[in-house]
ROSE-4610 file (N, C-alpha, C; in Angstrom, 1 decimal, always signed):
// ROSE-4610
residu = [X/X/X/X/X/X/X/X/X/X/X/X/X/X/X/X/X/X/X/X/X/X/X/X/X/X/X/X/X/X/X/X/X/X/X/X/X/X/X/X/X/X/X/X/X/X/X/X/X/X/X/X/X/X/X/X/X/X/X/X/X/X/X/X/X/X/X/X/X/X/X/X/X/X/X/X/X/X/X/X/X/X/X/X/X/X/X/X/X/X/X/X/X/X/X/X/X/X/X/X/X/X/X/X/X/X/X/X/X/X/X/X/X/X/X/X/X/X/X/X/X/X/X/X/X/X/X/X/X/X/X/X/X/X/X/X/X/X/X/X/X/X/X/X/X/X/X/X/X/X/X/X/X/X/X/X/X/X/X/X/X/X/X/X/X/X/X/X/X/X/X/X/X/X/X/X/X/X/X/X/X/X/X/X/X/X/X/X/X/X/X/X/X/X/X/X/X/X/X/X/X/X/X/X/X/X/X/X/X/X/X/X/X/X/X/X/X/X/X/X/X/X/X/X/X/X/X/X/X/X/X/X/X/X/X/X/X/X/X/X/X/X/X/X/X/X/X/X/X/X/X/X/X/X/X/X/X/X/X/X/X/X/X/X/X/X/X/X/X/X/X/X/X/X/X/X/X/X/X/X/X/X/X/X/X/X/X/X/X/X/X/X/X/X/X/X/X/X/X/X/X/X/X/X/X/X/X/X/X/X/X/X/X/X/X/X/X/X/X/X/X/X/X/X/X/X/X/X/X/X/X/X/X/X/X/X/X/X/X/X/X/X/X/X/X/X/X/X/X/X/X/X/X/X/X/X/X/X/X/X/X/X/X/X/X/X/X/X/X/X/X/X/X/X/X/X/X/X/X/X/X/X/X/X/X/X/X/X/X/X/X/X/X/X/X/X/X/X/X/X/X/X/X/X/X/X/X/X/X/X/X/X/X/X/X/X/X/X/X/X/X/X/X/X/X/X/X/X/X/X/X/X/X/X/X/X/X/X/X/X/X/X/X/X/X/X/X/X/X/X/X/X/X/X/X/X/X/X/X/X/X/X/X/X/X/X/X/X/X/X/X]
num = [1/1/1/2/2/2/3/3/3/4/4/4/5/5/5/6/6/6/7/7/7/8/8/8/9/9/9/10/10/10/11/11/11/12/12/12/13/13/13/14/14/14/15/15/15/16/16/16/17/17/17/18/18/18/19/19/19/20/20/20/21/21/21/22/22/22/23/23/23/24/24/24/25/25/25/26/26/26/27/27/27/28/28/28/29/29/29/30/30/30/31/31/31/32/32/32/33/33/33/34/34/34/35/35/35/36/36/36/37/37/37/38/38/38/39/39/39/40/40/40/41/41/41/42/42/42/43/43/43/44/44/44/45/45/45/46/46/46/47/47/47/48/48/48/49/49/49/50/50/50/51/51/51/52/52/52/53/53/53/54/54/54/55/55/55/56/56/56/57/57/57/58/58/58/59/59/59/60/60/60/61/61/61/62/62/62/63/63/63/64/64/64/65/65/65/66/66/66/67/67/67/68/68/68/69/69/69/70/70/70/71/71/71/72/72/72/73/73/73/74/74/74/75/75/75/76/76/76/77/77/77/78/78/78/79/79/79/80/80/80/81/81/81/82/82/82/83/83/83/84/84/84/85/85/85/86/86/86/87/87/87/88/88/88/89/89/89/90/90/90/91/91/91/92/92/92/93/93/93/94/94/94/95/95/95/96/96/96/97/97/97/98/98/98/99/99/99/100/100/100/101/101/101/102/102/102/103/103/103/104/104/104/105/105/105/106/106/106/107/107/107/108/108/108/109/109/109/110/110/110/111/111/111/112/112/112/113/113/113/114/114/114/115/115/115/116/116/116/117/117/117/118/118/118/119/119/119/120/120/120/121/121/121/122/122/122/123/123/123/124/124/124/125/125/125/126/126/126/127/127/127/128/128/128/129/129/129/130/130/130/131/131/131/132/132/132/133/133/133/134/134/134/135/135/135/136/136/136/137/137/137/138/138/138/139/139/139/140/140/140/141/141/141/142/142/142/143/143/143/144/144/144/145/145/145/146/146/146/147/147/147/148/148/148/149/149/149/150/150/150/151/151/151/152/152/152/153/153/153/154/154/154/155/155/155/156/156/156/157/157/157]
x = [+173.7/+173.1/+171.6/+170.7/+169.5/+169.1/+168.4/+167.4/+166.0/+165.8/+164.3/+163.7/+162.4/+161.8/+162.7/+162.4/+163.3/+162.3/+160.8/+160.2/+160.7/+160.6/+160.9/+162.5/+163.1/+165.0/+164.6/+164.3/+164.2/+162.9/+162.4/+161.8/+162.3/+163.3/+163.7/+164.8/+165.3/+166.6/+166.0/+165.0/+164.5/+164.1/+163.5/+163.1/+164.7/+165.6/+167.1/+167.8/+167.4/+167.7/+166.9/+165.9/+165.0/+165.3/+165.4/+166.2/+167.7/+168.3/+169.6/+169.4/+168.8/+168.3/+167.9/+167.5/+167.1/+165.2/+164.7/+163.5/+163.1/+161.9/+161.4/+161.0/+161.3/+161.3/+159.6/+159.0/+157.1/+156.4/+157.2/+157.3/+157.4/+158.9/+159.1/+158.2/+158.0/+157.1/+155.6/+155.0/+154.0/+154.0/+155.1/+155.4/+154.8/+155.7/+156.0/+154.7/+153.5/+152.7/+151.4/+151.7/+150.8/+150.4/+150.8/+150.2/+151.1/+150.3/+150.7/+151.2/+152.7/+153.5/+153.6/+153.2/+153.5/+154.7/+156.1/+157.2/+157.1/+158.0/+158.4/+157.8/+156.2/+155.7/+155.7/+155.2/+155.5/+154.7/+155.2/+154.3/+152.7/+152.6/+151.1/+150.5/+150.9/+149.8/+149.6/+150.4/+150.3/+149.0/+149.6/+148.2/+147.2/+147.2/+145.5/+145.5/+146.4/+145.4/+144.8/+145.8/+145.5/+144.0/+143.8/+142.0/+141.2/+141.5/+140.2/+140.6/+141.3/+141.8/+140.5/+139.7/+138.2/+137.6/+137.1/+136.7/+136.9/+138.8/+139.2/+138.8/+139.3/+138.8/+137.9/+136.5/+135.1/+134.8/+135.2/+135.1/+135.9/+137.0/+137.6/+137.9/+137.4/+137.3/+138.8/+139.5/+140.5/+141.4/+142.2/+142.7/+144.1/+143.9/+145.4/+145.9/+147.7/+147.9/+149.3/+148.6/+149.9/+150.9/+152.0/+153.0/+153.4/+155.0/+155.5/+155.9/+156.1/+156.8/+155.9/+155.4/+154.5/+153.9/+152.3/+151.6/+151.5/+150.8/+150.4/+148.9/+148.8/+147.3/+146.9/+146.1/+146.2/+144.4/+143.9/+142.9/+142.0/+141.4/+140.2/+139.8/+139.3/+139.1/+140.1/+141.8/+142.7/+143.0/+142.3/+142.6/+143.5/+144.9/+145.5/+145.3/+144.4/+143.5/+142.8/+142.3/+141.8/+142.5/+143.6/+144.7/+145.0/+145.4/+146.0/+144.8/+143.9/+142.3/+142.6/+142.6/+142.7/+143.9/+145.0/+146.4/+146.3/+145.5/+144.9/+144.2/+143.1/+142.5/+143.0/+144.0/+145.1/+145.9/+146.1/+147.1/+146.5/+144.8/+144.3/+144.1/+143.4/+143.0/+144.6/+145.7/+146.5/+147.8/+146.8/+147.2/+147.2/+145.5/+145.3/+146.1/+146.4/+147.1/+149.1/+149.2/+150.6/+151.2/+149.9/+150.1/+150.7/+152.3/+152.9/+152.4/+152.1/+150.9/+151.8/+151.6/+152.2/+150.6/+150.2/+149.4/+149.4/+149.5/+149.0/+148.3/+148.4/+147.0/+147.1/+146.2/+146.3/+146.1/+147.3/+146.9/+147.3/+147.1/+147.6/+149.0/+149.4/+150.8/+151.6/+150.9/+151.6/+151.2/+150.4/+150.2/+151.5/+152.0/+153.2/+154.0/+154.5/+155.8/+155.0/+154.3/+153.8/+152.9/+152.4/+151.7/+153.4/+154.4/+155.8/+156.0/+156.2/+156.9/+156.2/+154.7/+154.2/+154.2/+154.6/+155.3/+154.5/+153.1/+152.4/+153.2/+153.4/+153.7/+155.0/+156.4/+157.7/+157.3/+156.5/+156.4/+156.2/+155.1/+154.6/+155.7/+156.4/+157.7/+158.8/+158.9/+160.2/+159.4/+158.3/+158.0/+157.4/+157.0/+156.7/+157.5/+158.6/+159.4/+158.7/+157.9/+156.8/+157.4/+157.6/+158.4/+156.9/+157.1/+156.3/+156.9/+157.1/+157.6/+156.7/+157.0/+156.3/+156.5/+155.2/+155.2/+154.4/+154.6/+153.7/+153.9/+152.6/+152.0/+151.1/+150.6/+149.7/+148.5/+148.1/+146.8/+147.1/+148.5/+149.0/+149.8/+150.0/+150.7/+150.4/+151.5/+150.5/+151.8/+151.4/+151.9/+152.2/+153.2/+153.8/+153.6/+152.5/+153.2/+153.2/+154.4/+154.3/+155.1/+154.3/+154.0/+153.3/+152.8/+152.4/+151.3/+150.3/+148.5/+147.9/+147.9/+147.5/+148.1/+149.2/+149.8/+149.5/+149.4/+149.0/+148.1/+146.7/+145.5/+145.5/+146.0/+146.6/+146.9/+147.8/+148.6/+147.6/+146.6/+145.9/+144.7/+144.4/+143.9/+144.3]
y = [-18.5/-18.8/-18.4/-19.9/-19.5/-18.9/-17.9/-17.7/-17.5/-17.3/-17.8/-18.7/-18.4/-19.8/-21.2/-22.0/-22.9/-24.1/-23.9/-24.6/-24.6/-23.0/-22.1/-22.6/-23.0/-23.3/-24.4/-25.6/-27.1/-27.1/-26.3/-26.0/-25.6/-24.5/-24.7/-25.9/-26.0/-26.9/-28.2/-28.6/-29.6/-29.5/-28.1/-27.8/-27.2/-26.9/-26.9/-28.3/-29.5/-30.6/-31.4/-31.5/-31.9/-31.3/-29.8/-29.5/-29.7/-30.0/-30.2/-31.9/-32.6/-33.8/-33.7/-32.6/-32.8/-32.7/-32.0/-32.6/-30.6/-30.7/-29.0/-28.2/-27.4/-26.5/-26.1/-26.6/-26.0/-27.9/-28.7/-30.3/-30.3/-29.6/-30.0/-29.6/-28.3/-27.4/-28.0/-28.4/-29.3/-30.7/-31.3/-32.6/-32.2/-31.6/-30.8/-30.6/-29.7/-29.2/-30.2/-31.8/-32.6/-32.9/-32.3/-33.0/-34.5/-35.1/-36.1/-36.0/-35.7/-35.8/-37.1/-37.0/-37.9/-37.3/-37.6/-37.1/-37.9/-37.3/-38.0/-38.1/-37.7/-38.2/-37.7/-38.5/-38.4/-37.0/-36.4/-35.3/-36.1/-37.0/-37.3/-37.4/-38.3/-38.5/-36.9/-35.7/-34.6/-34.1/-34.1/-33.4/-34.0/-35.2/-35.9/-35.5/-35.1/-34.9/-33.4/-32.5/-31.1/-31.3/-32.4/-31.8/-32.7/-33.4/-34.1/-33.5/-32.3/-31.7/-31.6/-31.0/-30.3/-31.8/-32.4/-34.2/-34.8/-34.8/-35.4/-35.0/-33.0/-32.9/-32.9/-33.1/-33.2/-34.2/-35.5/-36.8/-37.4/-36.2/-37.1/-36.4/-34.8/-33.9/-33.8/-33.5/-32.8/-31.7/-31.4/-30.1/-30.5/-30.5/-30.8/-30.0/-30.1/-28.9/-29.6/-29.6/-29.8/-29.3/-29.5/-28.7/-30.0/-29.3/-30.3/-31.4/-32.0/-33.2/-33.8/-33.0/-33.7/-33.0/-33.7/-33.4/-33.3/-32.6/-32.5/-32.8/-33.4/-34.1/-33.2/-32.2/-31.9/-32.3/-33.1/-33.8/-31.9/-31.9/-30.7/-30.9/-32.2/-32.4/-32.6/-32.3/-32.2/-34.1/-34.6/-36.5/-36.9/-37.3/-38.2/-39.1/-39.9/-41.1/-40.3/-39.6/-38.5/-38.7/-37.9/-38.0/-39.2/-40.1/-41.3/-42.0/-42.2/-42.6/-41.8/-40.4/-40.1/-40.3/-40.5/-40.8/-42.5/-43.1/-44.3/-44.0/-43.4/-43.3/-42.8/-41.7/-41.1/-42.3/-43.0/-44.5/-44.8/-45.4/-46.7/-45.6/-44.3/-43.3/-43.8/-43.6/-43.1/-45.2/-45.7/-47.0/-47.5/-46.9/-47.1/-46.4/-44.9/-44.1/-44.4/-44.9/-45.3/-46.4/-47.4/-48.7/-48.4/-49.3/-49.3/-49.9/-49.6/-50.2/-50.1/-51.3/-51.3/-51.6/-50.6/-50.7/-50.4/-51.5/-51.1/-49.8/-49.1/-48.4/-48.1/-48.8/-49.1/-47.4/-47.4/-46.7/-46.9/-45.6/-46.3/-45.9/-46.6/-46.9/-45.2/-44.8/-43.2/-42.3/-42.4/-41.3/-41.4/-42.8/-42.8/-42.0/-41.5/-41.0/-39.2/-39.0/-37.7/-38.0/-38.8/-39.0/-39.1/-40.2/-40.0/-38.9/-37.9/-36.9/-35.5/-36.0/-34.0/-34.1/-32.6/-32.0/-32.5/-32.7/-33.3/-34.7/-35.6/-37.0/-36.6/-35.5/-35.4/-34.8/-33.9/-33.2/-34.9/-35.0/-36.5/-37.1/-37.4/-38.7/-38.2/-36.8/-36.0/-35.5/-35.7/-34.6/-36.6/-37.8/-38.4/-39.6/-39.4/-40.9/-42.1/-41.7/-43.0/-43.3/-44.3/-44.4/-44.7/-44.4/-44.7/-45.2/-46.7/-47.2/-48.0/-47.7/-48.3/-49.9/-51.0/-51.7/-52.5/-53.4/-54.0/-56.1/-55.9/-57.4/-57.9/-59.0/-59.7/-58.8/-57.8/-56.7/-55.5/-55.4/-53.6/-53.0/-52.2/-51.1/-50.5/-50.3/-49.5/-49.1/-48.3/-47.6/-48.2/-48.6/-49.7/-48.0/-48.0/-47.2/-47.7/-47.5/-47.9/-46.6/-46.7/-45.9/-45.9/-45.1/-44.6/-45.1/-45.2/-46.2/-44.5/-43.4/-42.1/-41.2/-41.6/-40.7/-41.9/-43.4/-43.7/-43.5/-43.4/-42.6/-41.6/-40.8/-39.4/-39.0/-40.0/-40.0/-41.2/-42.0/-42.3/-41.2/-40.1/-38.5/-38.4]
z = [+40.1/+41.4/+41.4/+41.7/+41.7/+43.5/+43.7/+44.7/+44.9/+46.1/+46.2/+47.5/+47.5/+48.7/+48.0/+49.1/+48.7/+47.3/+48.2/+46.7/+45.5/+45.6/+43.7/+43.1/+44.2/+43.3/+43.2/+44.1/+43.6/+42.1/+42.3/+40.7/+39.8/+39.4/+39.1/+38.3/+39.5/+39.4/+39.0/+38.9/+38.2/+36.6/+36.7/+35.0/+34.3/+34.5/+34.1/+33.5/+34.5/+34.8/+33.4/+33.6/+32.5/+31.0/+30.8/+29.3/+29.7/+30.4/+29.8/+29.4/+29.9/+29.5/+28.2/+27.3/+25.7/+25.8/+26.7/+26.4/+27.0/+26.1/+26.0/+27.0/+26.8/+28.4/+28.6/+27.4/+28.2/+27.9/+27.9/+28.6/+29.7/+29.9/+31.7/+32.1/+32.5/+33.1/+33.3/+32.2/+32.1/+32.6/+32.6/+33.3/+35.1/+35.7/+37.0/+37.4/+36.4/+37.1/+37.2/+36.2/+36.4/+35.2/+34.3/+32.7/+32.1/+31.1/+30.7/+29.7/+29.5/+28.4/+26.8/+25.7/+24.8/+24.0/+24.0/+22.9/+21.9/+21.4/+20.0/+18.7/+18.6/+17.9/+16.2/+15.6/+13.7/+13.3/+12.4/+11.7/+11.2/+11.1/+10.1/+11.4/+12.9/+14.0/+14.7/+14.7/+15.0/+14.4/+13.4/+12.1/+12.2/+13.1/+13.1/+14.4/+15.0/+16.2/+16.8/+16.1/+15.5/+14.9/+14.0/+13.2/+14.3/+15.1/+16.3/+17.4/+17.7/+18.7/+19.8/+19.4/+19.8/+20.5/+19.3/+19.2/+20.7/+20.9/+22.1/+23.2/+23.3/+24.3/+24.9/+24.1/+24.6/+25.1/+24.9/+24.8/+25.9/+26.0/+27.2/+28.4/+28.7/+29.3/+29.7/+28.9/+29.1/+28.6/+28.2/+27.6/+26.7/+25.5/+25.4/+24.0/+24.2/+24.1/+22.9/+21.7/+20.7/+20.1/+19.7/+19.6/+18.6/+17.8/+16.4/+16.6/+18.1/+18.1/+19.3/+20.3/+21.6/+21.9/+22.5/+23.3/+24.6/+25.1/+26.9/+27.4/+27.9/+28.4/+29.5/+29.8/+31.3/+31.3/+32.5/+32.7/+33.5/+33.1/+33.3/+34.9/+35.4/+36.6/+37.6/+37.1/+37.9/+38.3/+37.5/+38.4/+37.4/+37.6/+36.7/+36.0/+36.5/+35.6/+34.5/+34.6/+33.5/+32.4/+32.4/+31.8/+30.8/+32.1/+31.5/+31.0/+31.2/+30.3/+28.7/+28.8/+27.3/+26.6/+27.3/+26.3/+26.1/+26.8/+26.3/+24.7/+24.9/+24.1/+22.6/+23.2/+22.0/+21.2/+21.9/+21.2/+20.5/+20.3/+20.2/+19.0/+19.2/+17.7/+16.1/+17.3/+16.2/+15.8/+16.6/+16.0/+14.8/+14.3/+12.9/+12.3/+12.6/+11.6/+11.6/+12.7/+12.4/+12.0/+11.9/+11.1/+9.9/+9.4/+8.4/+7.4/+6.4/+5.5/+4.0/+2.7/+1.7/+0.9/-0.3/-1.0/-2.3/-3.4/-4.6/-5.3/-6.2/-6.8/-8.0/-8.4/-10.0/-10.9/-12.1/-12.9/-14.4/-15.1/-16.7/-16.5/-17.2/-17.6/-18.0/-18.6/-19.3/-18.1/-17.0/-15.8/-15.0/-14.7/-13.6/-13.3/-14.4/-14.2/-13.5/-14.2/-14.1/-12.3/-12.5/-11.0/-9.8/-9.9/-9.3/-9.1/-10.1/-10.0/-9.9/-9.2/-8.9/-7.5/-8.1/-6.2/-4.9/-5.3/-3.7/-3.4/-4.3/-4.3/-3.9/-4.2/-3.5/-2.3/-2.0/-0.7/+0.6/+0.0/+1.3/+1.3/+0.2/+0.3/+1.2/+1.4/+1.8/+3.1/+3.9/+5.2/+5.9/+5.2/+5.7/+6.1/+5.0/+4.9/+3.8/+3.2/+2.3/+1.1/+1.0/-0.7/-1.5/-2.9/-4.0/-5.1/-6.0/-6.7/-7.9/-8.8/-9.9/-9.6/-9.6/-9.6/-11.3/-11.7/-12.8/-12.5/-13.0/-12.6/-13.6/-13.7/-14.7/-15.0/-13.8/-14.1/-14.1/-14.4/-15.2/-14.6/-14.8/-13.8/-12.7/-11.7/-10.3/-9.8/-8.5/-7.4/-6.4/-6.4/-4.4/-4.2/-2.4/-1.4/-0.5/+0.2/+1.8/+2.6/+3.6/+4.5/+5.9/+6.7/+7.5/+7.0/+7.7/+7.0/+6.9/+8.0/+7.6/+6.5/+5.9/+4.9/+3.8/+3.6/+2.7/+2.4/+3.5/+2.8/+1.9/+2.4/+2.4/+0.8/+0.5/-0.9/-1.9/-1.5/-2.3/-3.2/-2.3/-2.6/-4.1]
C-alpha cells in the first residue's frame, strides 16, 4: 500500500504501471516530468550520439541524457516543441548512420582470411549484427559488408 498526498500515489502508481509495462524506471520518470523519450535504439546510433552529445545540445538548447538503449530530450527552455525540434533533428543526424548499406572493399587475395578473421572484424560482426563475406569478380577479390551505413564506415577503418 502506497501513501501520501494524493498527487504522490497517482505518481507513483503511474511510474509502477509504466515498468511493469517493460519500459525503464528513469524513462518513466523522465516521460512524467516532460522529457522526450527515444527507446529502442541500436548500439552504433548510441555511440554517435554519445561523441556529438555536447554538438546537440548546443545547437538545439537542450539537455539530453543517454543511456544503452534510449535517450531523453529534456528542452532547457522547459517548451515541448524544444524537445520535439531536436528529436527531429536526432532522426535526420542518425538517418544516415542507420541506413542499411552493402559495400564492396577491395583487397589482395592472401589478406582475407586474416582481415575475416581479426578480432575487431568479429567484435563489429557480433555487437553490430554486420556480416562480412568474401566476394570475387572480374576486378579481384573483396569484402561484401553489409550493415548499418555507421558501422560500415566503421569497419572500412
Amino acid at each position: 500500500r502506497v501513501s501520501g498526498p494524493r498527487a504522490q500515489v497517482l505518481r507513483c502508481k503511474d511510474a509502477i504501471e509504466g515498468v511493469l509495462m517493460g519500459y525503464e524506471p528513469a524513462d518513466v520518470l523522465a516521460e512524467m516530468d516532460g522529457a522526450i523519450i527515444v527507446r529502442n535504439m541500436d548500439g552504433t546510433s548510441i555511440g554517435m550520439l554519445s561523441r556529438e552529445k555536447e554538438n546537440i545540445e548546443q545547437k538545439c538548447n537542450i539537455t539530453l541524457e543517454v543511456d544503452s538503449r534510449s535517450i531523453r530530450i529534456w528542452a532547457k527552455d522547459d517548451n515541448r516543441d524544444t524537445a520535439i525540434a531536436a528529436r527531429d533533428h536526432i532522426d535526420e543526424m542518425l538517418a544516415d548512420v542507420t541506413t542499411v548499406e552493402t559495400i564492396l572493399v577491395r583487397v589482395p587475395g592472401q589478406k582475407v582470411a586474416e582481415i575475416l578473421n581479426s578480432t575487431s572484424m568479429r567484435q563489429l560482426q557480433d555487437s553490430s549484427g554486420m556480416t562480412a563475406n568474401v566476394a570475387k569478380d572480374d576486378q579481384g577479390t573483396a569484402i561484401r559488408l553489409t550493415g548499418l551505413n555507421g558501422v560500415i564506415n566503421e569497419a572500412k577503418e
